[in-house]
N, C-alpha and C positions, 0 to 999 in steps of 0.2 A: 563699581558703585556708580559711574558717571552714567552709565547705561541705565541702571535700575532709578538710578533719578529722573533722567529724562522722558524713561517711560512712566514714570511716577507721575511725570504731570500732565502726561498726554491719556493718562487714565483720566487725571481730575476735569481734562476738557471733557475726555468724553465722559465724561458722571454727567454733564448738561444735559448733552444728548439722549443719552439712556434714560433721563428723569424727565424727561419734555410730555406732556400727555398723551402723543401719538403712540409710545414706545412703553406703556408700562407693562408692567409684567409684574404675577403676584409673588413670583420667587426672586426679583433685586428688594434690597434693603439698603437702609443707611442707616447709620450713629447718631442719636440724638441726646443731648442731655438733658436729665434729670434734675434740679436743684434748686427747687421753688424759690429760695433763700436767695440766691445769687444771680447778676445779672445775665448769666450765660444763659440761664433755664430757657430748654428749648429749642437754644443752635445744634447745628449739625455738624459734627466734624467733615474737619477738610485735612487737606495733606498740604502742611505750609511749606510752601518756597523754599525758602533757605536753609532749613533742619530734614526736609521731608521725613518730617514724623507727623502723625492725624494730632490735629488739636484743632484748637479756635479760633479762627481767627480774631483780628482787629475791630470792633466793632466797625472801625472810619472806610470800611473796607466794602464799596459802594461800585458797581453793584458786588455783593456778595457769591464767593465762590461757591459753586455748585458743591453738595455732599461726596464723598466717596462712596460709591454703590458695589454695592455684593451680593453675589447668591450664598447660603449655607449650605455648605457641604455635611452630611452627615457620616461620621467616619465610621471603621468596624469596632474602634475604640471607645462607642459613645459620646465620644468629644467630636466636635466642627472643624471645619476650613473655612474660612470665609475668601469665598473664591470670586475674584472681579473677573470686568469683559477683557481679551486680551483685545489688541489692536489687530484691525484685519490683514496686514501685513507682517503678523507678529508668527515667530517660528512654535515649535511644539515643545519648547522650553523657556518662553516665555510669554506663561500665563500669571496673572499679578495675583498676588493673595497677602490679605491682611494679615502682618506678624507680628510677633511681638519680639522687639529688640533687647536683648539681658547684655550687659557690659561682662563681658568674660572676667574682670575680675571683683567682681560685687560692688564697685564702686559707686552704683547709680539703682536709681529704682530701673525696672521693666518699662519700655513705650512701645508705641505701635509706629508700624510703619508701611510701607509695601516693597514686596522681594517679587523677583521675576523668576518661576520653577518650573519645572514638566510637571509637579505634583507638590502636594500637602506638605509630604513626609518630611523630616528632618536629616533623611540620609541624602532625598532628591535636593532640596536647597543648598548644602554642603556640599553637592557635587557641581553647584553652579559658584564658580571662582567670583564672579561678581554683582549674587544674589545680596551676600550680607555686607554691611560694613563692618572693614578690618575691625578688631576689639571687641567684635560683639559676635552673639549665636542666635540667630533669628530661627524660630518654630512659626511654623502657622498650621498645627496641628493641635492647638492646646486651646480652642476656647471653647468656652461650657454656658449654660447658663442660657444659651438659644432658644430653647421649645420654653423659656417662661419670658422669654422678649428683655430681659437683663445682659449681657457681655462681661462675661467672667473671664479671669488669667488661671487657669486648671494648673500651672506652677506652683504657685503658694498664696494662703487663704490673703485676703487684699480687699482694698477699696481703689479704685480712681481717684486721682486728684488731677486737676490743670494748674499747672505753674507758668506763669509770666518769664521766660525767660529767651522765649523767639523772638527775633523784633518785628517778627508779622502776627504773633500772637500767643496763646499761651501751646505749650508743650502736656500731654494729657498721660502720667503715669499711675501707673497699677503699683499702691504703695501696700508694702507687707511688715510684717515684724522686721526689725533691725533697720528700715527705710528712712526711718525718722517721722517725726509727729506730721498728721493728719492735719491740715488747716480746712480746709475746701472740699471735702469729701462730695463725691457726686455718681450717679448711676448712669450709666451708659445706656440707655433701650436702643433695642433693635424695631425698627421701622420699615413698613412694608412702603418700596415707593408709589 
């Protein structure tokens, strides 16, 4: 896991670079939210420091970290990958993709995060010892919800919500039946950079 950290945040440098206007490209994206209502409406998810799960940061958080950037992968499953840049010294097993972390024992809603794979699949991730963190089973085969620019968890039907509980910012889980009540509901868009 200390691996998939590290290079967790050497992705979020390079989401700078990649977003700079010399370098755009109409297939990277980033996460933006939705929530007229609320003071986030707008930010970008980032991959906070010390949880490395995507959320929001700190408003005081000056200058502000660059988005995490992705291409969509289109599976044979009709469902996505959302697949980042690896690093140019990075081997052929790891290449970063945004997943979704589930607590193996139901304990927590669904978050996202980034795992270092040779691929999508959920059998390639499991074969990398230190793609997921221990307790958890990270897919990044399951999101849906792309060709209408929304980001959906294709596990079980859900809304987003950001929780306060990082101390660089809030934590952004995909809440379902049995999760517990809805405060802050909010929509994820996909954003061309």
């Amino acid at each position: 896991m200390k691996l998939t950290a590290l290079f967790a945040l050497a992705l979020t440098a390079m989401s700078s670079t990649i977003a700079s206007p010399l370098s755009r490209r109409a297939d990277t994206h980033y996460l933006r939210v939705n929530a007229p209502n609320e003071p986030y409406h707008q930010r970008h998810l980032v991959l906070l420091p010390n949880s490395y799960r995507l959320g929001l940061e700190n408003f005081t958080v000056h200058p502000t970290t660059p988005p995490v950037t992705f291409t969509p992968v289109r599976l044979a499953s009709g469902r996505y990958a959302l697949r980042g840049t690896p690093a140019a010294s990075a081997g052929a097993s790891e290449t970063p993709y945004i997943a979704v972390f589930t607590a193996k024992d139901g304990s927590r809603p669904a978050t996202m995060g980034v795992v270092l794979a040779p691929g999508s699949s959920k059998e390639e991730i499991d074969a990398e010892p230190e793609a997921c963190e221990n307790g958890f089973e990270c897919r990044a085969d399951v999101w849906t919800g792309v060709d209408g620019g929304k980001l959906e968890y294709a596990g079980k039907t859900g809304t987003w919500e950001p929780v306060k509980e990082a101390p660089e910012g809030w934590v952004v889980y995909w809440k379902g039946a049995g999760d517990g009540e809805v405060y802050h509901p909010i929509t994820l868009e996909i954003v061309p950079v």
